[in-house]
C-alpha positions as CSV (number, residue, x, y, z in Angstrom):
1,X,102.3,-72.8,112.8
2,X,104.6,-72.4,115.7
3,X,104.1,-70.5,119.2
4,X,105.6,-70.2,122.3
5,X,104.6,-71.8,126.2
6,X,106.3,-71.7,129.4
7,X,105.9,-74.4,131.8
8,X,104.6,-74.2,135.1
9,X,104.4,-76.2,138.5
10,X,101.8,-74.4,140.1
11,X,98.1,-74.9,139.3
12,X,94.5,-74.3,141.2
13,X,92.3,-71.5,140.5
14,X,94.8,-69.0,142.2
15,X,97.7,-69.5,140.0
16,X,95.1,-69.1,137.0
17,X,93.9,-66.3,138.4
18,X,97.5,-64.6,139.0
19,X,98.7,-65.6,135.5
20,X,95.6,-63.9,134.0
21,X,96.5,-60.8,135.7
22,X,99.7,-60.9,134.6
23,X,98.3,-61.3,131.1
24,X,99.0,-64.7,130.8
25,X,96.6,-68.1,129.7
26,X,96.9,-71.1,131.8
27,X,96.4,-74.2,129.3
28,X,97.1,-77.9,129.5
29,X,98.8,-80.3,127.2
30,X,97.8,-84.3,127.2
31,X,98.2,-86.9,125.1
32,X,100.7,-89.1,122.7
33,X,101.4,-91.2,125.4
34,X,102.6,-88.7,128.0
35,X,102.0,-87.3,131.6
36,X,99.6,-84.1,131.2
37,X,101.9,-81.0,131.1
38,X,100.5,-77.6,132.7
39,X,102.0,-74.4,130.9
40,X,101.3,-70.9,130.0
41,X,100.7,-69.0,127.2
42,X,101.0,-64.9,126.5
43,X,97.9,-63.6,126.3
44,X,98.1,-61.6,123.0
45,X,99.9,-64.3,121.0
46,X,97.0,-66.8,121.6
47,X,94.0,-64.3,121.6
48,X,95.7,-63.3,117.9
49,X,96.2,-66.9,117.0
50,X,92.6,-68.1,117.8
51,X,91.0,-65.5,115.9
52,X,93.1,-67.4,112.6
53,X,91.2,-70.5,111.1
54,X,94.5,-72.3,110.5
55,X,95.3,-72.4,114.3
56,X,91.8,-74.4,114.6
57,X,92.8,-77.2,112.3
58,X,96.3,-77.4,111.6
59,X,99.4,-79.3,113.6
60,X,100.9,-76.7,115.9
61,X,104.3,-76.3,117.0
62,X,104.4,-75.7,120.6
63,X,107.8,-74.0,121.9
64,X,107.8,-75.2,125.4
65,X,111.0,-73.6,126.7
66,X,113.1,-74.7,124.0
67,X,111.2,-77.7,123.5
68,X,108.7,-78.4,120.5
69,X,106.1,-80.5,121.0
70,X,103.4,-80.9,118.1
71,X,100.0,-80.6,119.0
72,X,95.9,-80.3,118.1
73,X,93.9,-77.0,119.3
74,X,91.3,-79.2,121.7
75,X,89.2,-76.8,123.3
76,X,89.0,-73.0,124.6
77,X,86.9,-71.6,127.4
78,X,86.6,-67.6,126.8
79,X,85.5,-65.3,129.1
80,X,81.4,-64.6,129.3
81,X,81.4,-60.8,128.3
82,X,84.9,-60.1,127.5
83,X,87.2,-60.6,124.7
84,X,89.4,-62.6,127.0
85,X,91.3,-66.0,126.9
86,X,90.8,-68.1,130.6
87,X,91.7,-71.2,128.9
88,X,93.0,-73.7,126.0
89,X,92.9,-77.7,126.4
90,X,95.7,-79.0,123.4
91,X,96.4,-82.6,122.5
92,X,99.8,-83.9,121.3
93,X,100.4,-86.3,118.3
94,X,102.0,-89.1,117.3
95,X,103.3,-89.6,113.5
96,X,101.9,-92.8,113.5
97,X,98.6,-92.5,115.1
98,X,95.0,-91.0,113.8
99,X,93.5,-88.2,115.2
100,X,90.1,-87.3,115.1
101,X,89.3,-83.3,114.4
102,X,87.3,-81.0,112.6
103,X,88.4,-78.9,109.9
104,X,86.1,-75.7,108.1
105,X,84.6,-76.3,104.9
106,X,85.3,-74.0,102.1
107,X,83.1,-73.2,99.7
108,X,83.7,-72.4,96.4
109,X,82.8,-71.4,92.8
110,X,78.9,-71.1,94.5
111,X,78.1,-67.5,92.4
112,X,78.6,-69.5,88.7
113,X,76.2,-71.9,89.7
114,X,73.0,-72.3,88.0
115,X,71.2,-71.8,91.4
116,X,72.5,-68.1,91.7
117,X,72.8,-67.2,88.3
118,X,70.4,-68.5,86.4
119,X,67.4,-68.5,89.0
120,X,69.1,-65.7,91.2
121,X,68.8,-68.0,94.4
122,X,70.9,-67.6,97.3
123,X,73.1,-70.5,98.8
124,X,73.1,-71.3,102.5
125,X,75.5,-73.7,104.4
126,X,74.2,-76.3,106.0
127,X,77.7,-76.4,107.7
128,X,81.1,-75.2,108.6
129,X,83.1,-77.4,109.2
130,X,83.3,-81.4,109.3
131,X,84.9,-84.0,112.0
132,X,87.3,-86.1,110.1
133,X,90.3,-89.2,111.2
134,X,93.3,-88.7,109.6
135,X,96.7,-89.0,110.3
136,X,98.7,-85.9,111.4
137,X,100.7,-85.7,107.8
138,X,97.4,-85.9,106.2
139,X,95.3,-83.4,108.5
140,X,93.9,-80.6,105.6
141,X,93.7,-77.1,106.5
142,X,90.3,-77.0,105.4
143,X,88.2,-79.7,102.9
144,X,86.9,-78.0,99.6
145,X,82.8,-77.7,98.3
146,X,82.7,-77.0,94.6
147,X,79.3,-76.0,94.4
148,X,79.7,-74.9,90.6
149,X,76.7,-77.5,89.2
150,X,74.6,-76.4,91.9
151,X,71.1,-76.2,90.5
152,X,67.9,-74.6,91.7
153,X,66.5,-75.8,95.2
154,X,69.2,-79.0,95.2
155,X,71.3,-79.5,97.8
156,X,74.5,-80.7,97.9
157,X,76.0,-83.5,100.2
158,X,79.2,-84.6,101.3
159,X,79.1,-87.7,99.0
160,X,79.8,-85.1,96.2
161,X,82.6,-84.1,98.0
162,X,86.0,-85.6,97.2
163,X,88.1,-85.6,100.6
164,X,92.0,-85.3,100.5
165,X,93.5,-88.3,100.1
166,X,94.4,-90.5,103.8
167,X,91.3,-88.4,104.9
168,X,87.6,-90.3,106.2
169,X,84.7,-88.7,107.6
170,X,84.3,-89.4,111.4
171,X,80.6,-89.3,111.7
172,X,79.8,-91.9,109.5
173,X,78.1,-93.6,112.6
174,X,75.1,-90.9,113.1
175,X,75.0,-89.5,109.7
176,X,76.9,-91.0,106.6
177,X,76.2,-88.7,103.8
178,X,75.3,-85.2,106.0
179,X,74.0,-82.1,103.6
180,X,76.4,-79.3,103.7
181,X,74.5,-76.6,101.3
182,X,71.4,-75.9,99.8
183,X,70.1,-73.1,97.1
184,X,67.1,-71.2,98.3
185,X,64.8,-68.9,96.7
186,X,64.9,-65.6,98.1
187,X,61.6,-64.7,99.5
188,X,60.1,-67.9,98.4
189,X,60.4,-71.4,97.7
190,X,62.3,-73.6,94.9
191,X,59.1,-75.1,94.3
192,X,57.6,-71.9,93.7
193,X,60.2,-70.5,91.1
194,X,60.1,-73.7,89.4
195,X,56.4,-73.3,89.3
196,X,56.8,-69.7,88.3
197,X,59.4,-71.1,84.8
198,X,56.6,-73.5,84.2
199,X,53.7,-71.4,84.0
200,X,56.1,-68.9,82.2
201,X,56.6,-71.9,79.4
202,X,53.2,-72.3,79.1
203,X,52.6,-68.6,78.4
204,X,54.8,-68.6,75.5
205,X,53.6,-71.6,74.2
């Protein structure tokens, strides 16, 4: 994905302040082995760009007058109350060096699952997304869940997950195999609809 910044010389909380008016973004670039660069960004392109889940996890294309420079999203500070852009931290990268980032899971095939339609249970992520090293070539737009043998009050884990190839989990040191979804009985327990099949076995026998 490619967008446009302009540089800029001037910084402090006044400048921010008069580029916002302007409709403008003040954001910083840092990294790959280079001096921090202060730009600007327009305020509609990157409002529209955030709001697109590829922007948050993809290699970026940054048009710095001319110049492209490929960078990470890092971080964005929005406005308390209004739908406004103050912000956006990015990061460059190097071909040849890992970066550390965290991609949205995607889960799929979850309604032909046993869980949902057999025992009409309901499947809740555990979560969204999921820090990963890779390097830049390898970074995934988002990491796949097939959740298709999903069975009745189980939950699923990431060491069911296969992750792209050059691709490791980053958060191996807290949590090594984190859950990511689990099937739920709607307005009860798992334990109580499998109760509920039992006593219903029994009956017929």
């Amino acid at each position: 994905m490619k967008f446009s910044a302009f540089a800029r010389d001037v910084q402090g909380s006044g400048a921010s302040r008069r580029l916002r008016r302007a409709g403008q973004v003040p954001a910083i670039v840092y990294g790959g082995g280079a001096e921090p660069t202060i730009v600007s960004l327009d305020h509609n392109q990157i409002y529209h760009d955030l709001h697109k889940e590829a922007f948050h996890s993809s290699i970026l294309d940054m048009d710095i007058d001319g110049k492209v420079e490929k960078v990470i999203l890092r971080s964005v500070q929005w406005h308390a109350y209004k739908q406004q852009v103050l912000h956006v931290d990015f990061q460059r990268v190097r071909a040849d060096q890992a970066i550390t980032t965290r991609v949205p899971l995607n889960f799929l095939n979850g309604e032909e699952s046993p869980a949902v339609k057999v025992h009409k249970q309901v499947i809740s992520a555990l979560l969204t997304d999921l820090e990963i090293t890779c390097l830049p070539a390898n970074l995934p737009v988002s990491i796949d869940v097939d959740l298709a043998e999903l069975e009745a009050g189980e939950t699923i884990t990431l060491a069911a997950v296969t992750l792209p190839a050059g691709v490791e989990y980053a958060g191996a040191s807290t949590d090594a195999d984190p859950a990511l979804a689990t099937a739920l009985q709607v307005g009860g327990s798992a334990a109580a609809d499998n109760a509920d099949d039992a006593e219903g076995e029994e009956s017929a026998e």
